[in-house]
N, CA, C and O atoms as a GROMACS GRO file, in nm:
protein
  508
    1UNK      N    1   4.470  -1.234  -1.267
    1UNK     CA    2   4.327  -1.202  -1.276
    1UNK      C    3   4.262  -1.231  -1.142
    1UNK      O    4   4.236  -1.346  -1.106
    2UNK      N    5   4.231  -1.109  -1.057
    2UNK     CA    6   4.158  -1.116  -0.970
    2UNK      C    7   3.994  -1.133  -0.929
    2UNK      O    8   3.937  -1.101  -0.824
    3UNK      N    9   3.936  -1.201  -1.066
    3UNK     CA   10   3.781  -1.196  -1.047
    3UNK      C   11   3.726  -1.342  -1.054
    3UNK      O   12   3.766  -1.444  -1.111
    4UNK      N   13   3.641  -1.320  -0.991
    4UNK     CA   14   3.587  -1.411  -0.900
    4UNK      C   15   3.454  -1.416  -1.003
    4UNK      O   16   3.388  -1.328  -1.058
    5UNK      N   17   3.447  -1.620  -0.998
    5UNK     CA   18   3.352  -1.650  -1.105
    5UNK      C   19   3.237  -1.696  -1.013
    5UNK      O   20   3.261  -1.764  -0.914
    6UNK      N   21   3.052  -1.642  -1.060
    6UNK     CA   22   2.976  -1.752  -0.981
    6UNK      C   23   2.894  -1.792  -1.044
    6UNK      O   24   2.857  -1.705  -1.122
    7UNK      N   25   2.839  -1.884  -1.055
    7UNK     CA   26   2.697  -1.983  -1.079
    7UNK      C   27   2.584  -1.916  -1.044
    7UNK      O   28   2.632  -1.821  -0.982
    8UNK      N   29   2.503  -1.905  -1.043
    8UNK     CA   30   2.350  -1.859  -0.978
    8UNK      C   31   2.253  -1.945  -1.100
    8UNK      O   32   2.284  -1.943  -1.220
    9UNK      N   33   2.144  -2.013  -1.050
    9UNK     CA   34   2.032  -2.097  -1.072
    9UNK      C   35   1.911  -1.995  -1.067
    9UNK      O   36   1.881  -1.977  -0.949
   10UNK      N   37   1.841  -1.931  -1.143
   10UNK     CA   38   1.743  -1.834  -1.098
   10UNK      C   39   1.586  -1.911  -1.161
   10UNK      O   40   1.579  -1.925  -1.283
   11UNK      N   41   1.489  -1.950  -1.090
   11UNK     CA   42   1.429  -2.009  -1.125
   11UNK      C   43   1.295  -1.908  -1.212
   11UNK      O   44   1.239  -1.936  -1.318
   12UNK      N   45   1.277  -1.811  -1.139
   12UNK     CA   46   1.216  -1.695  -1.127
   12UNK      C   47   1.224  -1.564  -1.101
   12UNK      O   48   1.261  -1.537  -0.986
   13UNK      N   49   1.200  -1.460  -1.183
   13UNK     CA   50   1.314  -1.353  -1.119
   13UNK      C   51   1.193  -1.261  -1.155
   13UNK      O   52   1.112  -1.283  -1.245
   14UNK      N   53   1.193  -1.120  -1.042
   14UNK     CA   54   1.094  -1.043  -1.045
   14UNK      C   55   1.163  -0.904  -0.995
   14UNK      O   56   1.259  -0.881  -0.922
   15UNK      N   57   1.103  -0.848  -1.042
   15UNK     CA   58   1.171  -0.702  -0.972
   15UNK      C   59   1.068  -0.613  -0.910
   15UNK      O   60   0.954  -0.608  -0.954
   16UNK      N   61   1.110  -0.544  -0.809
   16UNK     CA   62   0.975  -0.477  -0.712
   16UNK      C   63   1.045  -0.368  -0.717
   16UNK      O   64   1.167  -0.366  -0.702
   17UNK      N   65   0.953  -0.238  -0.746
   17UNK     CA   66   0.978  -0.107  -0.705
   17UNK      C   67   0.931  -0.100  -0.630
   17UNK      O   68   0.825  -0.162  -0.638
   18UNK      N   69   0.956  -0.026  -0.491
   18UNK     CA   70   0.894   0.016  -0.395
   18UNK      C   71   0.830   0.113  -0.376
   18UNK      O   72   0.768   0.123  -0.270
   19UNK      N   73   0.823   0.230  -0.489
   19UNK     CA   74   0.739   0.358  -0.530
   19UNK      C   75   0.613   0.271  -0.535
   19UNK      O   76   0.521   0.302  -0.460
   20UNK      N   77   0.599   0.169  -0.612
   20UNK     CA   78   0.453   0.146  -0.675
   20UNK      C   79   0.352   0.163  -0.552
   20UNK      O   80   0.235   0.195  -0.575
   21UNK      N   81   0.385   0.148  -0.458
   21UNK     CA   82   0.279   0.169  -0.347
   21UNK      C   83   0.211   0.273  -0.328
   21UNK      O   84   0.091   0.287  -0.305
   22UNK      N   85   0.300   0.351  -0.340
   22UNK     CA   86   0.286   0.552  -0.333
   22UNK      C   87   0.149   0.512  -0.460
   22UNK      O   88   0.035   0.550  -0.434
   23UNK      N   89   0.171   0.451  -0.565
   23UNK     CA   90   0.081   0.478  -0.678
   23UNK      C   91  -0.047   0.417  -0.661
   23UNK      O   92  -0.108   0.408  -0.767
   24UNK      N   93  -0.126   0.356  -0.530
   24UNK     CA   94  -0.220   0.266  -0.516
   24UNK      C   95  -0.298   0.332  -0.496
   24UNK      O   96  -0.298   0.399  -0.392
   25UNK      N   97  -0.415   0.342  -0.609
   25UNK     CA   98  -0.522   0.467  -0.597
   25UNK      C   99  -0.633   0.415  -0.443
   25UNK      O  100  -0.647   0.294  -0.425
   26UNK      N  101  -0.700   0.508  -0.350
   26UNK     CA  102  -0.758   0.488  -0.226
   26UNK      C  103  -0.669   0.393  -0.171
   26UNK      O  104  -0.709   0.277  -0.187
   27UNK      N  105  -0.599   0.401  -0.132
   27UNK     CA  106  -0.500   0.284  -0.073
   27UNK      C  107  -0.533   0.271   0.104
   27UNK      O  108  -0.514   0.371   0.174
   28UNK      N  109  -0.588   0.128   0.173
   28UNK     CA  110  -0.625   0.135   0.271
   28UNK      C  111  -0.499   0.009   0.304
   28UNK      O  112  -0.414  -0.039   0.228
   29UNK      N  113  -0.525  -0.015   0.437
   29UNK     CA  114  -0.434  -0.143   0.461
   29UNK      C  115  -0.486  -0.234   0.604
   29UNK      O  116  -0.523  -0.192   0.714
   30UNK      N  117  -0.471  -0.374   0.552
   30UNK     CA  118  -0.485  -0.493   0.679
   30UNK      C  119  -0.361  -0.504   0.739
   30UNK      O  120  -0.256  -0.545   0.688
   31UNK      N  121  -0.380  -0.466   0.846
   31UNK     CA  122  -0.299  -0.478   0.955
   31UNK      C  123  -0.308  -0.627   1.017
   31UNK      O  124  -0.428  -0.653   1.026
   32UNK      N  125  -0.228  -0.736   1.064
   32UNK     CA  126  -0.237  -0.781   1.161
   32UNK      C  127  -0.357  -0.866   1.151
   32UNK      O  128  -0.405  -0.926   1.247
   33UNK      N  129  -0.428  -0.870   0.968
   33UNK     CA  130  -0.533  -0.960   1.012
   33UNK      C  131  -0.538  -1.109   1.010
   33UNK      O  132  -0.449  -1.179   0.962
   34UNK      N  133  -0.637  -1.148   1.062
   34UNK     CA  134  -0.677  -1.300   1.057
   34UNK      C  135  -0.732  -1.346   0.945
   34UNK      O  136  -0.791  -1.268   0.870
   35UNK      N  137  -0.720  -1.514   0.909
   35UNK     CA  138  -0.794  -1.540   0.806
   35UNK      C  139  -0.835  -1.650   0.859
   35UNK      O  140  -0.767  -1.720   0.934
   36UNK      N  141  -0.980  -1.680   0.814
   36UNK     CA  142  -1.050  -1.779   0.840
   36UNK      C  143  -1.106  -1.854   0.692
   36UNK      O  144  -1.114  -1.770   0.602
   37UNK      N  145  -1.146  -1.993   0.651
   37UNK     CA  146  -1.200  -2.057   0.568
   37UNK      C  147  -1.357  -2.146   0.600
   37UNK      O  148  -1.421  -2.108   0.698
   38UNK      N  149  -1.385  -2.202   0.559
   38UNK     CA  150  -1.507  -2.270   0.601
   38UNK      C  151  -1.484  -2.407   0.688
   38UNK      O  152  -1.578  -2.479   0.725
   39UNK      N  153  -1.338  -2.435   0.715
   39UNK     CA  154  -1.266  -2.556   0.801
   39UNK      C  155  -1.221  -2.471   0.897
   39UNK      O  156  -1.151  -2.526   0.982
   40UNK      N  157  -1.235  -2.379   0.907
   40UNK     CA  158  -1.162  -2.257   0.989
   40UNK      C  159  -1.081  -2.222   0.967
   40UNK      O  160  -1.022  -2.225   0.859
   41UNK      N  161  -1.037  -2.153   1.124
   41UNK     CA  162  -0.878  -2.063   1.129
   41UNK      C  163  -0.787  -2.147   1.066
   41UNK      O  164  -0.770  -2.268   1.084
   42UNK      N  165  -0.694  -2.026   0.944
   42UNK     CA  166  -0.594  -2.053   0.874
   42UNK      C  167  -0.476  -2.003   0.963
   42UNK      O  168  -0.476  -1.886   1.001
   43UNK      N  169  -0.360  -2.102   1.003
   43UNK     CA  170  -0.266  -2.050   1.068
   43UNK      C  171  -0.148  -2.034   0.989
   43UNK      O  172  -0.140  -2.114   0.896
   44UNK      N  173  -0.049  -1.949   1.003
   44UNK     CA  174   0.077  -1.916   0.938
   44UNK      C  175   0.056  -1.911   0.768
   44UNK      O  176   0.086  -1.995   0.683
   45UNK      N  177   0.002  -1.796   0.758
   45UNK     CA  178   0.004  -1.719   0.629
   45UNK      C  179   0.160  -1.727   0.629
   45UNK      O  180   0.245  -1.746   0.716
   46UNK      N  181   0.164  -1.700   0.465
   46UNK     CA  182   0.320  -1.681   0.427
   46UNK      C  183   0.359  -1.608   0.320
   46UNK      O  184   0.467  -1.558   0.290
   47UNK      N  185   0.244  -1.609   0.262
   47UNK     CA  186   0.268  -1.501   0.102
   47UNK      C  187   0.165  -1.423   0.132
   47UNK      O  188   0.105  -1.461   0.233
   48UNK      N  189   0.114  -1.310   0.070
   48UNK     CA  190  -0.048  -1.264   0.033
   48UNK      C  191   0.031  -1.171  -0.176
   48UNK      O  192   0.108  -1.085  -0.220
   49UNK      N  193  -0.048  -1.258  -0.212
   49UNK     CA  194  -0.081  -1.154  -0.351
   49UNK      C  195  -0.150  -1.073  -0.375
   49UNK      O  196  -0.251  -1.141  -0.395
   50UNK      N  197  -0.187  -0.952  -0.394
   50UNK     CA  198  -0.287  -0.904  -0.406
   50UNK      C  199  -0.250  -0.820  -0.613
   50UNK      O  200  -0.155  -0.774  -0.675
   51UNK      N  201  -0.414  -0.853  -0.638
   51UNK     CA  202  -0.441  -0.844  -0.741
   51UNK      C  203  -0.437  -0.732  -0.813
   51UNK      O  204  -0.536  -0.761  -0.880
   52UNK      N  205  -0.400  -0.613  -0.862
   52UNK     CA  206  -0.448  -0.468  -0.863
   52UNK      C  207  -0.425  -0.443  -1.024
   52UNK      O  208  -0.331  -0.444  -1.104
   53UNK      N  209  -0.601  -0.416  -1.023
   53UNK     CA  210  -0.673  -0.409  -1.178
   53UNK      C  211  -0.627  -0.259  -1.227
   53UNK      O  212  -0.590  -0.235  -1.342
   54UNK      N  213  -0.635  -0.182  -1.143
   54UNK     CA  214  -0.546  -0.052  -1.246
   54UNK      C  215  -0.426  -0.050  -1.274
   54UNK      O  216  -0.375   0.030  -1.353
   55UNK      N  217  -0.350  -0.163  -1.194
   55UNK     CA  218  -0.167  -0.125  -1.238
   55UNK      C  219  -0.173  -0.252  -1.320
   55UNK      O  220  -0.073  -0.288  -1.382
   56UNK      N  221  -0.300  -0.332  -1.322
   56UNK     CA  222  -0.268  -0.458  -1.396
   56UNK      C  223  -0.160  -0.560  -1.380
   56UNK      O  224  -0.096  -0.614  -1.470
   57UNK      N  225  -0.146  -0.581  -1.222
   57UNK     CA  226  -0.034  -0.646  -1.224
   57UNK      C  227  -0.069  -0.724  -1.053
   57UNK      O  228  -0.182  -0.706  -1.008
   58UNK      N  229  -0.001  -0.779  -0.997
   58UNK     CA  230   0.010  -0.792  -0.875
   58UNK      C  231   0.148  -0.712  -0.741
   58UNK      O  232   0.260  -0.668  -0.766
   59UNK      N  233   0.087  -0.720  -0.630
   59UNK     CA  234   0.192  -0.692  -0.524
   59UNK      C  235   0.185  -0.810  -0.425
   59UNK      O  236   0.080  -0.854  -0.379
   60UNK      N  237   0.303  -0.855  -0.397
   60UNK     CA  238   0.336  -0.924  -0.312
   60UNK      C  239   0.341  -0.885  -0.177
   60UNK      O  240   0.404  -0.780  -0.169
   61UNK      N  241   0.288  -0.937  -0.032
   61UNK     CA  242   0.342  -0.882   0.066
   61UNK      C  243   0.315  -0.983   0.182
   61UNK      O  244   0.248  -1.087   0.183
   62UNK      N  245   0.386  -0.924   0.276
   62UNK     CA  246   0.392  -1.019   0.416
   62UNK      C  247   0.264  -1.044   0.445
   62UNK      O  248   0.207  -0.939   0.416
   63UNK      N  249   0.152  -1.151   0.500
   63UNK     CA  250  -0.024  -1.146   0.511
   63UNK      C  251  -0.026  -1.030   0.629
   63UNK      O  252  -0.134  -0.975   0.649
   64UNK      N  253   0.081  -0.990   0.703
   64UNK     CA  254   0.033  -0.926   0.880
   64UNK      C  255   0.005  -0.805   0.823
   64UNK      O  256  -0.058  -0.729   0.896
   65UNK      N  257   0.039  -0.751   0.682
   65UNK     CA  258   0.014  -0.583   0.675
   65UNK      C  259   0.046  -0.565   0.495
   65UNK      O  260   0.144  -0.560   0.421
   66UNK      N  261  -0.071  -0.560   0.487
   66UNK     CA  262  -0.121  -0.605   0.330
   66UNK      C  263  -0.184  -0.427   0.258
   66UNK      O  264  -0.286  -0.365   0.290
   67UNK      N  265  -0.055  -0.382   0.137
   67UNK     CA  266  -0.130  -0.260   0.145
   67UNK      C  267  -0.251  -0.279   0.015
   67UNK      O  268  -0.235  -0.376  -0.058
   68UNK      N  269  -0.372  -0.186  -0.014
   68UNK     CA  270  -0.468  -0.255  -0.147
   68UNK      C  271  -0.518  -0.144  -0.168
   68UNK      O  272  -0.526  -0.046  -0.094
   69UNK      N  273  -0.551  -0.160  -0.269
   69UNK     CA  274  -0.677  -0.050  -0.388
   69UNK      C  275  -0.778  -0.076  -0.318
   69UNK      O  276  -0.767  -0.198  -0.306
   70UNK      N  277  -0.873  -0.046  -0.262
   70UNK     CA  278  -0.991  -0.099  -0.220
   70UNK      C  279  -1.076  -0.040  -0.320
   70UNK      O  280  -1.190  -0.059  -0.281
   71UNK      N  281  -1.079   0.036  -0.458
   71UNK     CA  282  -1.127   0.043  -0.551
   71UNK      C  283  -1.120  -0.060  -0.680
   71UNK      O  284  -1.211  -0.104  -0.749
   72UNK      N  285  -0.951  -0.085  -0.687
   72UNK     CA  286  -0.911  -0.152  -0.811
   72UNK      C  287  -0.844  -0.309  -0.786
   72UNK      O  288  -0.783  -0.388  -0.859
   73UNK      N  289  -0.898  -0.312  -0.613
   73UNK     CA  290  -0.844  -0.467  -0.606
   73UNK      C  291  -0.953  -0.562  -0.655
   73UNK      O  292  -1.076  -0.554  -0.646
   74UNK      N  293  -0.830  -0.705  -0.737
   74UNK     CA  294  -0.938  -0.783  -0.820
   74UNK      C  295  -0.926  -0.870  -0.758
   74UNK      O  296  -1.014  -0.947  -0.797
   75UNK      N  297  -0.864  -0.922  -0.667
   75UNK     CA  298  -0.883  -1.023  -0.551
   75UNK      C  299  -0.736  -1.055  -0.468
   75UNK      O  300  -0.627  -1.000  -0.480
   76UNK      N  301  -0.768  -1.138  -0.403
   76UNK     CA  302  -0.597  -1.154  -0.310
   76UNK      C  303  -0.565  -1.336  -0.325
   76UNK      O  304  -0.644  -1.429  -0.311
   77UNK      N  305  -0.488  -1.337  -0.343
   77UNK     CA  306  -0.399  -1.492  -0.340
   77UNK      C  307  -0.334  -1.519  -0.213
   77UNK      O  308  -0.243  -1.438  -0.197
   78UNK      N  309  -0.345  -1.599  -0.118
   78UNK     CA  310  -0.260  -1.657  -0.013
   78UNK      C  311  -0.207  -1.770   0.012
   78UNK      O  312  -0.283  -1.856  -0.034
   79UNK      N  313  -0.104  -1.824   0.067
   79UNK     CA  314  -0.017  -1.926   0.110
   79UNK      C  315   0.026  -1.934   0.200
   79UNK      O  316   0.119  -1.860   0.231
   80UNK      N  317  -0.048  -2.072   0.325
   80UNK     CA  318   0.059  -2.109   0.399
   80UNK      C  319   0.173  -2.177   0.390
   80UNK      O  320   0.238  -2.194   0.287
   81UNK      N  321   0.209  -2.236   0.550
   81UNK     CA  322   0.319  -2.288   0.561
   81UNK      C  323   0.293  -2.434   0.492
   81UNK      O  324   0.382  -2.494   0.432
   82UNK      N  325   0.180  -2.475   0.507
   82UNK     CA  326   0.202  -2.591   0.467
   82UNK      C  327   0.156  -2.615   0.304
   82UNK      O  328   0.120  -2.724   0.260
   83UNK      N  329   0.165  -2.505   0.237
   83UNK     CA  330   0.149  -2.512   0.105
   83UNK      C  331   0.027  -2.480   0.019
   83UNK      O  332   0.021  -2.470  -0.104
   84UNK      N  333  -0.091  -2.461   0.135
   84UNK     CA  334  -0.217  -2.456   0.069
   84UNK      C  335  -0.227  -2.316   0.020
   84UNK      O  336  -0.155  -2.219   0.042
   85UNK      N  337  -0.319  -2.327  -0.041
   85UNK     CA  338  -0.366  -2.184  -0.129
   85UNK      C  339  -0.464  -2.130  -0.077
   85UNK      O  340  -0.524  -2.190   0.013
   86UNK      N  341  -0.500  -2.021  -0.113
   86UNK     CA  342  -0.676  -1.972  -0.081
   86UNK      C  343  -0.717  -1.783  -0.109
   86UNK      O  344  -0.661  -1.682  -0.066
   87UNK      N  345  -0.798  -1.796  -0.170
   87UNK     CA  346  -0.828  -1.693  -0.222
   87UNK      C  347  -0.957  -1.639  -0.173
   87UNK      O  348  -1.042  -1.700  -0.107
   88UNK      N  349  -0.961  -1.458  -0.232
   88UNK     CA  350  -1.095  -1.379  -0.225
   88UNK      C  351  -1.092  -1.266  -0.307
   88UNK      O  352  -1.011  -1.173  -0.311
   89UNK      N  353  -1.254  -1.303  -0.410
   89UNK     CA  354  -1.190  -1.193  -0.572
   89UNK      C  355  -1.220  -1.065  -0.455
   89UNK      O  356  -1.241  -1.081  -0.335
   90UNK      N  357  -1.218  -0.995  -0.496
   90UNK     CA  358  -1.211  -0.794  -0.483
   90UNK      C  359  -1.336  -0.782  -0.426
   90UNK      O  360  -1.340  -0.721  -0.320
   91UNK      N  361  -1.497  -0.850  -0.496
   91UNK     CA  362  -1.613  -0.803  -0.490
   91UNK      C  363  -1.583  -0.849  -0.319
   91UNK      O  364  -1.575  -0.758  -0.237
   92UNK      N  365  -1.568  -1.001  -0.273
   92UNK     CA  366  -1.634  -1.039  -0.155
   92UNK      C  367  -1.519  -0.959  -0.045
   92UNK      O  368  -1.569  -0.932   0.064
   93UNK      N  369  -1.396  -0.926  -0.061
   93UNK     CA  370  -1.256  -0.808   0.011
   93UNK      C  371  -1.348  -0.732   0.029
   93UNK      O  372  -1.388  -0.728   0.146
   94UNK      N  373  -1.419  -0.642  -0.072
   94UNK     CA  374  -1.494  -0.500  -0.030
   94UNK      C  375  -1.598  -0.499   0.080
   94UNK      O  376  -1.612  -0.429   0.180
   95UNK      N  377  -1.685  -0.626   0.014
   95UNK     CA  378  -1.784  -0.623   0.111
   95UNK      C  379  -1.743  -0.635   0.251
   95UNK      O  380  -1.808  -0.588   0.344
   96UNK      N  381  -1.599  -0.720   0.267
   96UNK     CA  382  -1.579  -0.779   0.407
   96UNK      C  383  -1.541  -0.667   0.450
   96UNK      O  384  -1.611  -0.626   0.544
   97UNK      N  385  -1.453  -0.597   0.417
   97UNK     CA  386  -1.451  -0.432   0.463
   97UNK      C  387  -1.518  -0.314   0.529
   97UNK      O  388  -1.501  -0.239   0.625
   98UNK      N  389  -1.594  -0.335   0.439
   98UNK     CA  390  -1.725  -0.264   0.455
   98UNK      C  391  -1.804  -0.292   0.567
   98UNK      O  392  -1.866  -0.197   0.615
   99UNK      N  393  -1.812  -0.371   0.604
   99UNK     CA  394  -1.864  -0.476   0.736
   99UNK      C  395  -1.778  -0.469   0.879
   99UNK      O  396  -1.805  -0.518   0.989
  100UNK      N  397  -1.673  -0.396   0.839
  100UNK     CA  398  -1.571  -0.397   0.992
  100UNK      C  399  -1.584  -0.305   1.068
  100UNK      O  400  -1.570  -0.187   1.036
  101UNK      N  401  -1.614  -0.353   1.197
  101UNK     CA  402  -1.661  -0.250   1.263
  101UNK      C  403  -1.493  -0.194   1.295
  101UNK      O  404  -1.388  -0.258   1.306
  102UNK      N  405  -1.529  -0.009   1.306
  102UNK     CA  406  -1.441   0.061   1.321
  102UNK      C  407  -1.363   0.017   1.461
  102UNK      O  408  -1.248   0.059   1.462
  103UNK      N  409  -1.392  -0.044   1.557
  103UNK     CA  410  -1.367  -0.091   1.709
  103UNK      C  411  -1.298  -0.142   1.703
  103UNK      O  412  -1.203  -0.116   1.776
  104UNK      N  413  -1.287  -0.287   1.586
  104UNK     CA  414  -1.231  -0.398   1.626
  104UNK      C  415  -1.090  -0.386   1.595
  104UNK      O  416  -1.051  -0.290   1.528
  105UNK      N  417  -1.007  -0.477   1.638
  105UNK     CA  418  -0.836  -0.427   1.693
  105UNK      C  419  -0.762  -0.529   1.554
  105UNK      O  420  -0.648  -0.523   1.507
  106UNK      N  421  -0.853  -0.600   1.524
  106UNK     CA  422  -0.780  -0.640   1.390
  106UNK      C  423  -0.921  -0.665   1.309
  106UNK      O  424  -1.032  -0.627   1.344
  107UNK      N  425  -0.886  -0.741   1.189
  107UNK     CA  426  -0.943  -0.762   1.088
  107UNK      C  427  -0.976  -0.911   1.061
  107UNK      O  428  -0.870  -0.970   1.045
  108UNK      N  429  -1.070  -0.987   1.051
  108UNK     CA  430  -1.096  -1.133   0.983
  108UNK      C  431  -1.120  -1.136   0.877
  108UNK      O  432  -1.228  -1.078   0.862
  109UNK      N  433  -1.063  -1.190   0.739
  109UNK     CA  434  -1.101  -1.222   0.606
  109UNK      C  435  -1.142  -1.359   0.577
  109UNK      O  436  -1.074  -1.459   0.597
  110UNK      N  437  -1.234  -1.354   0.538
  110UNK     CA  438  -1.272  -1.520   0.474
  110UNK      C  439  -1.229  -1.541   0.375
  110UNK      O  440  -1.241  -1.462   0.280
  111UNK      N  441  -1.156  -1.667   0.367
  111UNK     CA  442  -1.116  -1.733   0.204
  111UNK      C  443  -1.168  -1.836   0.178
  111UNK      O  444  -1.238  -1.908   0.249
  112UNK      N  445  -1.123  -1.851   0.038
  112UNK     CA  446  -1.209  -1.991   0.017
  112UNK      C  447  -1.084  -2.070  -0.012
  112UNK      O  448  -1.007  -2.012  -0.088
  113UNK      N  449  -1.050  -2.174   0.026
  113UNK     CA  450  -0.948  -2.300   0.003
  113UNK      C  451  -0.944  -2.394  -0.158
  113UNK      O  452  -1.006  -2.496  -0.186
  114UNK      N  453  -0.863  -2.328  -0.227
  114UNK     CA  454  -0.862  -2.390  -0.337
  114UNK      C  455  -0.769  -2.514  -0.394
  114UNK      O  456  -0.654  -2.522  -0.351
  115UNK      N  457  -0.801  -2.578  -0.456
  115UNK     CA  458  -0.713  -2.747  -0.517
  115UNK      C  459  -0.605  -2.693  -0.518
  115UNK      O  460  -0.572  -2.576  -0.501
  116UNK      N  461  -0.540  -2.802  -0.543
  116UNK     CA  462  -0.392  -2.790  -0.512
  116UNK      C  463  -0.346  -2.655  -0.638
  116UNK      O  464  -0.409  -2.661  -0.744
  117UNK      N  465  -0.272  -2.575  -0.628
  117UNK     CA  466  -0.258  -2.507  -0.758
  117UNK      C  467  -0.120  -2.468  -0.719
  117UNK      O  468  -0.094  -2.505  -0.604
  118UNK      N  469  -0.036  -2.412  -0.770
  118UNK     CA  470   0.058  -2.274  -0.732
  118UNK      C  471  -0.026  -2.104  -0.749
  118UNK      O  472  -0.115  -2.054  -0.818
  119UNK      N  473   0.085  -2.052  -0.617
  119UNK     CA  474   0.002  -1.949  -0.637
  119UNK      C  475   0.029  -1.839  -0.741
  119UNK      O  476  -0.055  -1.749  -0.750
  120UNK      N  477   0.137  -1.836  -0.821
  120UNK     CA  478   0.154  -1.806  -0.955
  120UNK      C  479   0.047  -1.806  -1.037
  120UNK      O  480   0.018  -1.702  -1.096
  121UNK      N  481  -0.047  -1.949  -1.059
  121UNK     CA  482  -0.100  -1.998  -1.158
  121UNK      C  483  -0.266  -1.937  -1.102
  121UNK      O  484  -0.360  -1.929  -1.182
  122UNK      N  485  -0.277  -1.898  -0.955
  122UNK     CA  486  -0.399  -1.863  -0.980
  122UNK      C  487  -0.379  -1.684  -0.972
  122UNK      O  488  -0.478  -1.615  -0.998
  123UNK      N  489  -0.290  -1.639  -0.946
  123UNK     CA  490  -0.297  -1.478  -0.940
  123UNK      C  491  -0.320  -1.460  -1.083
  123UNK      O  492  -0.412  -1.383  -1.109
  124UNK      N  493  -0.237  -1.531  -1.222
  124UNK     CA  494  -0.256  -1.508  -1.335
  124UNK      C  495  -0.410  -1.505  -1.408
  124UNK      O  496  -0.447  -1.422  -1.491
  125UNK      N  497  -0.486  -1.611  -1.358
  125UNK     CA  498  -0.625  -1.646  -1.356
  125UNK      C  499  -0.679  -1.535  -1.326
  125UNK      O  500  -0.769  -1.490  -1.397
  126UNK      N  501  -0.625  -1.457  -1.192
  126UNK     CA  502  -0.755  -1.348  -1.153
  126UNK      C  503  -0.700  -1.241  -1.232
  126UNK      O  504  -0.785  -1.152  -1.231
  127UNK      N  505  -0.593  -1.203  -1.306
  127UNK     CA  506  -0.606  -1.118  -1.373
  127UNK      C  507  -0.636  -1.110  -1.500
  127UNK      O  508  -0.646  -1.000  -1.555
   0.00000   0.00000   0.00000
């Protein structure tokens, strides 16, 4: 018998289609942006969640290039390196949007810095 036995520990398991993007109704995207809080500049993003109220679900993505509904986003979840959280529902994303001047070479988002949580536990919250 030539087969080979393995173990695997899966704590969490998720599956991503990569079509779903194609399906993101007005779909715009942050490139390369910055995030700032009311302590300031947030350095080394590491997750971004984003919330999306018509597929009812979330997308995960790298923070440097974040794709979104800018109709049906219900807010975004983030994580740095050093563990903190911080969020922005959909209403205050739009407005910040809306506000960018066409010129500028990247993007600044404000978040707000939330208690200790996982970011599991608050993407579920915003939906």
């Amino acid at each position: 018998d030539n087969t080979n036995a393995y173990k695997i520990n899966i704590q969490l398991l998720g599956f991503f289609n990569c079509d779903q993007l194609y399906r993101i109704k007005q779909p715009i995207q942050l490139i390369a942006s910055r995030y700032k809080c009311n302590e300031g500049w947030i350095d080394t993003m590491t997750i971004a969640y984003v919330v999306d109220n018509a597929a009812n679900g979330t997308y995960t993505f790298s923070p440097g290039l974040i794709t979104l509904s800018y109709e049906n986003v219900g807010g975004m979840v983030f994580q740095n390196s050093k563990g903190e959280i911080f969020t922005c529902t959909g209403a205050s994303l739009r407005s910040q949007i809306d506000a960018v001047n066409p010129a500028q070479h990247e993007t600044v988002v404000t978040l707000e810095k939330m208690p200790l949580k996982s970011a599991e536990e608050l993407v579920k919250e915003m939906q």
